[in-house]
C-alpha positions as CSV (number, residue, x, y, z in Angstrom):
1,X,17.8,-4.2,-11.6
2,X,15.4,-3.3,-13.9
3,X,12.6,-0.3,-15.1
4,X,9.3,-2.7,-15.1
5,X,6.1,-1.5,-17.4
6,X,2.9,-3.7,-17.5
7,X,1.0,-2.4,-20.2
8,X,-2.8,-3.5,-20.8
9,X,-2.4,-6.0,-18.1
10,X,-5.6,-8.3,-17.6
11,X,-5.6,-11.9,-15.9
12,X,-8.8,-14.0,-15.6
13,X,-8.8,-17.3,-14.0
14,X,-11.8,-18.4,-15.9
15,X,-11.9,-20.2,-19.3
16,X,-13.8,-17.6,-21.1
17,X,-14.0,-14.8,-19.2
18,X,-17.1,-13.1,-19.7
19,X,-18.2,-10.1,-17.6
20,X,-16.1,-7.9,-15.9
21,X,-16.2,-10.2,-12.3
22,X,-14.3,-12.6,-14.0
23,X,-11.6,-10.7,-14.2
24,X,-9.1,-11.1,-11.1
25,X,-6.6,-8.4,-12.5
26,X,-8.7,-5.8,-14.7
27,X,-6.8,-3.8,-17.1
28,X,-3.6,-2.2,-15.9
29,X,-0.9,0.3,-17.1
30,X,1.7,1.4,-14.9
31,X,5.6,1.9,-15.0
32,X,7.8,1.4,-12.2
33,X,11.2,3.0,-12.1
34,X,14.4,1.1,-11.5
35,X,16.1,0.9,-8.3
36,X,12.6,2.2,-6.5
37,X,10.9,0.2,-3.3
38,X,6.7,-0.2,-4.2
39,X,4.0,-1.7,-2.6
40,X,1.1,-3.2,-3.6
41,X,-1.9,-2.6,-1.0
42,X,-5.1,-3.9,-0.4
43,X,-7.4,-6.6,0.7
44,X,-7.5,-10.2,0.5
45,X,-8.9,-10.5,-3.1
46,X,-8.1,-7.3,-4.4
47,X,-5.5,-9.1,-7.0
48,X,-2.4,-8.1,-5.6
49,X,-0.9,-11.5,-5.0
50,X,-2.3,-12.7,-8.8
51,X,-0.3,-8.9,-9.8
52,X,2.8,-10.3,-8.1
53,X,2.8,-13.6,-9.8
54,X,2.3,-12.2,-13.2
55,X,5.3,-9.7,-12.9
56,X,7.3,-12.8,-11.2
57,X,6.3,-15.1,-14.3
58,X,4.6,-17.8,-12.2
59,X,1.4,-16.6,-14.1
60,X,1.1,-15.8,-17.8
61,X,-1.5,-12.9,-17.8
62,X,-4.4,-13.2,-20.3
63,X,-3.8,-10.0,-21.4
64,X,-1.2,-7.5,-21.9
65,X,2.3,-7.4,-22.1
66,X,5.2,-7.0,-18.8
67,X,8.4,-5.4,-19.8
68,X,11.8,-5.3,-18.5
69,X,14.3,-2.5,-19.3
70,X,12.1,-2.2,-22.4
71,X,12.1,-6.2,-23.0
72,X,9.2,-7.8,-23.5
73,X,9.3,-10.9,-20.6
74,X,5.8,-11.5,-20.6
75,X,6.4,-15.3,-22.0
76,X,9.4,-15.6,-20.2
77,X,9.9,-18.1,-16.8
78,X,10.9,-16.4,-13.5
79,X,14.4,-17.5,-14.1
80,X,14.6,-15.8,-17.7
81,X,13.7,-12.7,-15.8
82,X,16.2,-12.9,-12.9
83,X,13.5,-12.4,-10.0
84,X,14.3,-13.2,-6.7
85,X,10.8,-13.8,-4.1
86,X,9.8,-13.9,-0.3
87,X,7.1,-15.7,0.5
88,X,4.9,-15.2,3.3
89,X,6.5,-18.5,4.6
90,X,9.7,-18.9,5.1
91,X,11.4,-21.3,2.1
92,X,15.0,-22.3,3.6
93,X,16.6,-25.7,4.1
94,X,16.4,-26.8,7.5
95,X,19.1,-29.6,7.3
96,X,21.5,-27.0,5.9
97,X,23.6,-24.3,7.7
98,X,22.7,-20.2,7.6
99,X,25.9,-20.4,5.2
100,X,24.9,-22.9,2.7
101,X,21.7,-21.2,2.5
102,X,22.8,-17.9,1.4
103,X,25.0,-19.7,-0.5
104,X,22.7,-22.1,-2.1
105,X,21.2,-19.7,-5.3
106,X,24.8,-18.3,-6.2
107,X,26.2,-22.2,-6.2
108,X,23.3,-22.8,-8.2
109,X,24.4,-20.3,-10.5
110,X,27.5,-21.6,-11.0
111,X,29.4,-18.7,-9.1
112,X,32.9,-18.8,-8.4
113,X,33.5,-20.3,-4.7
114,X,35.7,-16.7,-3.7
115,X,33.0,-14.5,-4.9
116,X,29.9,-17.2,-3.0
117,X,31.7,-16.7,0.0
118,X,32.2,-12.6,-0.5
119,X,28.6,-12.6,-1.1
120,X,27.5,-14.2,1.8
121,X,29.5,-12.5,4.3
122,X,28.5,-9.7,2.9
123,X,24.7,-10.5,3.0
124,X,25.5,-11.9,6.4
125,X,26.4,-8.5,7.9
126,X,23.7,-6.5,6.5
127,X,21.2,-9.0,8.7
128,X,23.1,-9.0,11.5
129,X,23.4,-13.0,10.8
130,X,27.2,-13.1,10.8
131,X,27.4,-14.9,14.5
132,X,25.0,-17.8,12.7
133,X,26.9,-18.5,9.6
134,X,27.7,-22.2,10.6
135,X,24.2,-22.6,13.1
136,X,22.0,-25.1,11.2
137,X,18.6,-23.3,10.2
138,X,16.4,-25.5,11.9
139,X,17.2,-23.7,15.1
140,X,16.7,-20.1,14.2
141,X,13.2,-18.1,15.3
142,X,10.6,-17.6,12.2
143,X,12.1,-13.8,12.1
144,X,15.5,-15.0,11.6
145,X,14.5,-18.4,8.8
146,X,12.7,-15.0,7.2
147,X,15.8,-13.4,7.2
148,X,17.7,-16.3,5.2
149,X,15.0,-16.0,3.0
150,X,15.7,-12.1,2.0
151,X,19.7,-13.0,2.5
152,X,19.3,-15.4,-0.6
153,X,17.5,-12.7,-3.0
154,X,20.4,-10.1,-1.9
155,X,23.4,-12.3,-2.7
156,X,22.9,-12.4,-6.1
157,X,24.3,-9.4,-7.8
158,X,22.4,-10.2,-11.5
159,X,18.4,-10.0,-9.8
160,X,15.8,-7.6,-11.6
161,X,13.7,-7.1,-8.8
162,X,13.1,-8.7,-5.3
163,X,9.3,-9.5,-4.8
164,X,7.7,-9.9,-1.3
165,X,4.5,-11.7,-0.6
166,X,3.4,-11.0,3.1
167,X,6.6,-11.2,4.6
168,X,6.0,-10.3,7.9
169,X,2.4,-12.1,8.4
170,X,4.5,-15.2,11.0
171,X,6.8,-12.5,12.7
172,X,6.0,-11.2,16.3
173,X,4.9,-8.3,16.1
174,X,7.1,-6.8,17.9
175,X,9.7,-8.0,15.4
176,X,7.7,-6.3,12.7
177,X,9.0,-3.2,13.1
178,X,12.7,-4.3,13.4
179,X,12.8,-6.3,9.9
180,X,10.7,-3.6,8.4
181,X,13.1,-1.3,9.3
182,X,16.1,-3.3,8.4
183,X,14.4,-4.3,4.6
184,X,14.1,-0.2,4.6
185,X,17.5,0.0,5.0
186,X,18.8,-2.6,3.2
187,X,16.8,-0.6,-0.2
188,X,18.6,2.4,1.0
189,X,21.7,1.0,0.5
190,X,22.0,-1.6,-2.1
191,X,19.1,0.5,-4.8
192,X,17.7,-2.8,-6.1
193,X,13.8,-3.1,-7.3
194,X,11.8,-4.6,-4.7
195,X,8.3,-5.0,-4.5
196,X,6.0,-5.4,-1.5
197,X,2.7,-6.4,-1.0
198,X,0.9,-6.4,1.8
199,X,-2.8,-5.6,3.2
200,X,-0.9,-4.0,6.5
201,X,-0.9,0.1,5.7
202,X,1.9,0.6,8.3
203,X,4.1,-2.1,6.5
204,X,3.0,-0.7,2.8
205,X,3.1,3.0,4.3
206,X,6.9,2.9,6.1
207,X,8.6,0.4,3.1
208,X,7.4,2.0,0.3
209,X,8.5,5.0,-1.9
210,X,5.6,4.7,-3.9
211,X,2.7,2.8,-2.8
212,X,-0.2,1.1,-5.7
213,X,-3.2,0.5,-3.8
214,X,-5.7,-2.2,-5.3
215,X,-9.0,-2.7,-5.2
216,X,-11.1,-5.5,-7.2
217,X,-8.3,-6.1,-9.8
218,X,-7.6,-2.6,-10.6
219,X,-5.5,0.1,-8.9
220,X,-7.1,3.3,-7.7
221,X,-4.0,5.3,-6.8
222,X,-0.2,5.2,-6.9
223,X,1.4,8.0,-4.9
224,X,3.6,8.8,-2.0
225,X,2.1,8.1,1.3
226,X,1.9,11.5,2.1
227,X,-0.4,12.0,-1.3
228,X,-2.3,9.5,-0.6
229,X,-3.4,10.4,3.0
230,X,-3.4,13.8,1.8
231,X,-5.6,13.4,-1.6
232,X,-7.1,10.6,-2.0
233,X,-8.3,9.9,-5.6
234,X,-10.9,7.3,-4.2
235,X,-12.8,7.4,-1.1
236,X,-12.1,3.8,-1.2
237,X,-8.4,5.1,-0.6
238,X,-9.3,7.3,2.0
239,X,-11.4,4.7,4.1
240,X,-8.4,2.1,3.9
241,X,-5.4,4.2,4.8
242,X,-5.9,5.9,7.9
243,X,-6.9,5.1,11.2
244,X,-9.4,5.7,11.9
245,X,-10.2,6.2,8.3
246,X,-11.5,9.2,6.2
247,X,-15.4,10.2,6.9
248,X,-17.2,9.9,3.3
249,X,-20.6,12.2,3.8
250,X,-23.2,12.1,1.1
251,X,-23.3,16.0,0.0
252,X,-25.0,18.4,-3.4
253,X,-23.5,21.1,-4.7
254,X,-25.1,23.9,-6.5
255,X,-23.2,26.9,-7.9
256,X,-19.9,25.6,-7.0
257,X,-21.1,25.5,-2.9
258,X,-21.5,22.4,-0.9
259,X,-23.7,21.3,1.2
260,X,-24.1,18.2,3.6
261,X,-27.5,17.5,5.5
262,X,-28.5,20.8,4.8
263,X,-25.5,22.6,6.1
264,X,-23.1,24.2,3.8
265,X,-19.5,23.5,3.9
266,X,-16.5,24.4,2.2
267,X,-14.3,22.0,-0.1
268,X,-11.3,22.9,-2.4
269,X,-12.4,21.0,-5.6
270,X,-16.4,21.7,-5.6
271,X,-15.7,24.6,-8.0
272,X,-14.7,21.5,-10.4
273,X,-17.9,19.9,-10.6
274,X,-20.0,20.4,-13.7
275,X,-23.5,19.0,-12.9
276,X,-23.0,16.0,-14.8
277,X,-24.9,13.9,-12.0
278,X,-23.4,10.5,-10.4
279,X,-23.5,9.7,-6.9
280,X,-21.7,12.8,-4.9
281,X,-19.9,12.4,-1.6
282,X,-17.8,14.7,0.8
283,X,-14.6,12.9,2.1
284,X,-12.3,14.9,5.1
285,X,-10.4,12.9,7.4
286,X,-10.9,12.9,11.0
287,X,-7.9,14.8,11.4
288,X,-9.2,17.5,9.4
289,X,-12.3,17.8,11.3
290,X,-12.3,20.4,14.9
291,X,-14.8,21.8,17.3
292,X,-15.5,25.4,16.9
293,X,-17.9,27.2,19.2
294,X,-21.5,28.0,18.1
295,X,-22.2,30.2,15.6
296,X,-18.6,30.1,14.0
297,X,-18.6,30.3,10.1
298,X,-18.6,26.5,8.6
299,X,-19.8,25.1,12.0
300,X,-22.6,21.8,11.8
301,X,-24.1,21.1,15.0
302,X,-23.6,17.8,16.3
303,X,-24.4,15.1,18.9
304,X,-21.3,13.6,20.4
305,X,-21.6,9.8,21.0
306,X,-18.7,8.5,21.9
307,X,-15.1,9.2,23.3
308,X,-12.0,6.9,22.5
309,X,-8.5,7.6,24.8
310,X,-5.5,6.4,21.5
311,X,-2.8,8.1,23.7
312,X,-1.6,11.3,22.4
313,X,-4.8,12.0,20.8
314,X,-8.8,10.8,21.6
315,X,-11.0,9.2,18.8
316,X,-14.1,11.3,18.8
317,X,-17.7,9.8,17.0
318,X,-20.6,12.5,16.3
319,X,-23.4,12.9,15.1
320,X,-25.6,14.5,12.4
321,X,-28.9,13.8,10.6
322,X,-28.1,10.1,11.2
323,X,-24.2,10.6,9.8
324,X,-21.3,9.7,12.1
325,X,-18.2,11.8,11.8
326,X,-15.1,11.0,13.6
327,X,-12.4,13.3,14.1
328,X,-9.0,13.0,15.9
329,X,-8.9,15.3,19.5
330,X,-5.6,16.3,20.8
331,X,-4.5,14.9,24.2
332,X,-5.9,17.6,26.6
333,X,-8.7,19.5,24.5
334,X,-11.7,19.2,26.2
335,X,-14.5,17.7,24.7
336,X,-18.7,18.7,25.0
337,X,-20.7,16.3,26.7
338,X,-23.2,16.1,24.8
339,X,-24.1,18.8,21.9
340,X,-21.2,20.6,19.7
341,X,-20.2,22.2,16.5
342,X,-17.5,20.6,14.0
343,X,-15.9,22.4,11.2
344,X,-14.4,20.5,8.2
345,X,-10.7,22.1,6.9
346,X,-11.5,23.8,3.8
347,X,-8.7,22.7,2.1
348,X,-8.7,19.2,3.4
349,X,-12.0,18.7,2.3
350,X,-12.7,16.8,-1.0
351,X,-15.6,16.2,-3.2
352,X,-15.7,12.6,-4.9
353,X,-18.4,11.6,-8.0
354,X,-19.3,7.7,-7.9
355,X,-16.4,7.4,-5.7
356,X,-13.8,9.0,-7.8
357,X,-12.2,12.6,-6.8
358,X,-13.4,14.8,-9.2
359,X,-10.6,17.5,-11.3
360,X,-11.2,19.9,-13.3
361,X,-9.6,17.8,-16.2
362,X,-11.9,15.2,-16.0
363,X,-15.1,17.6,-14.9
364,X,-14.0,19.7,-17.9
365,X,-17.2,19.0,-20.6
């Protein structure tokens, strides 16, 4: 296991990079504690894959140095730096047996044959595989070959960090949650590094102690799920975690109030803003959001459009002055027909400058 640091990371897959779009990985600086479970969450493109590869030593970066317990590995081969990865497709031997599989990196290794076969009947039992030991892989679902290919990163007792590229994209989805909960596990118990990435929030969200969420080659927040539902630092972050995702609502603020469409609200950062311009928007989830009855203090009047049954709770659209707001209606609330008031949670509500919460250590002049 080991304490990873990237430090000034950049990766462009151009010659010469130039401008800043030719960077796939713009410049990163982040530490990662040993023995924790990350993700890395975005979209396709966001450079989370080209991340992965770097820290795995498939790709040299451009830029920047990667550290290992302090050592600098950023020349070093993926061997040199004892990662084990997961591909989104399963990488086993067909022709070989569940055993030999498992076994197959710890023979390479030159380990002892008692301690190969500890090891895999050890691995064997954490994913429930012990029944298949002597099956040949060939016949085994995608879930299970996917299994085999985790078993062969946890055998080996000398791996830095486990990396995981999309593991789950060729399982049922109904298996999802099974493995997902089993990998969970399986951190719990043995402590090693092991890094995710995925564009699936749920997967990212339920795996992950802390989560690095990516956008065009950078990362806009690391945090805890919880923080980052809770306090976005981006409303990009806000609009891709969350379902549905937070409301962003162009706003102005004078004196330290805010107002939206001509209707003053309350936020609980607007008192950080210092008038130093930049494109200002209002961000409060849908679960933040209520109706209140005319006339009640914060209220906006709106048009309700739309209705959407999600089971315990109904997805509601409005309207005002051309915005939408969507808000998240408990499973038995009644909801107007046609003309309402809304009320954003104070203290859910968030102010961002050019997309970017503002503080009042950055507002500070």
């Amino acid at each position: 296991m080991a304490k990873i640091q990237l430090r000034d990371l950049r990766h462009s897959y151009a010659a010469r990079p130039d401008g800043e779009s030719d960077w796939a990985l713009k410049r990163l600086t982040i530490d990662w504690s040993d023995g924790g479970a990350y993700a890395l969450l975005g979209p396709s493109g966001c450079g989370k894959t080209t991340l992965l590869n770097v820290i795995s030593g498939l790709l040299r970066p451009t830029e920047g140095q990667i550290l290992f317990d302090g050592r600098d590995v950023t020349g070093a081969s993926p061997e040199e730096r004892n990662i084990a990865q997961v591909f989104q497709f399963p990488v086993i031997y067909d022709t070989m047996t569940v055993y030999d599989n498992l076994a197959f990196p710890l023979r390479n290794r030159g380990v002892e044959p008692g301690e190969v076969d500890r090891r895999v009947r050890e691995v064997a039992e954490m994913l429930e595989l012990e029944d298949m030991l002597r099956h040949r892989a060939a016949g085994l679902t995608a879930d299970g070959k996917q299994k085999i290919s985790l078993g062969r990163g946890l055998a080996r007792s000398d791996v830095n960090v486990i990396m995981f590229d999309e593991p789950l994209t060729v399982i049922d989805p109904h298996l999802k949650w099974v493995l997902r909960s089993k990998l969970k596990e399986l951190h719990q118990r043995i402590r090693v590094t092991m890094i995710y990435v995925t564009h699936d929030q749920t997967e990212a969200l339920t795996f992950a102690d802390q989560v690095v969420v990516m956008n065009d080659g950078q990362i806009v927040q690391t945090g805890t799920p919880v923080e980052l539902f809770e306090r976005p630092n981006h409303t990009f972050v806000g609009h891709f975690i969350g379902s549905p995702g937070m409301n962003v609502l162009p706003c102005e603020i004078a004196g330290g109030r805010v107002a939206f469409a001509g209707q003053a609200v309350d936020s609980v950062n607007a008192g950080d803003y210092r008038g130093d311009g930049g494109r200002l928007e209002l961000g409060v989830r849908p679960e933040f959001v209520s109706f209140v009855p005319q006339g009640a203090a914060g209220g906006i009047p709106v048009r309700v459009v739309k209705a959407l049954d999600a089971g315990r709770h109904r997805i509601v659209e409005t309207e005002h002055d051309g915005h939408k707001i969507k808000m998240l209606v408990p499973e038995g609330q009644p909801i107007p027909s046609d003309t309402a008031h809304v009320r954003f949670a104070p203290e859910r509500s968030w102010v961002y400058r050019d997309g970017w919460l503002i503080t009042g250590e950055e507002a500070a002049p």
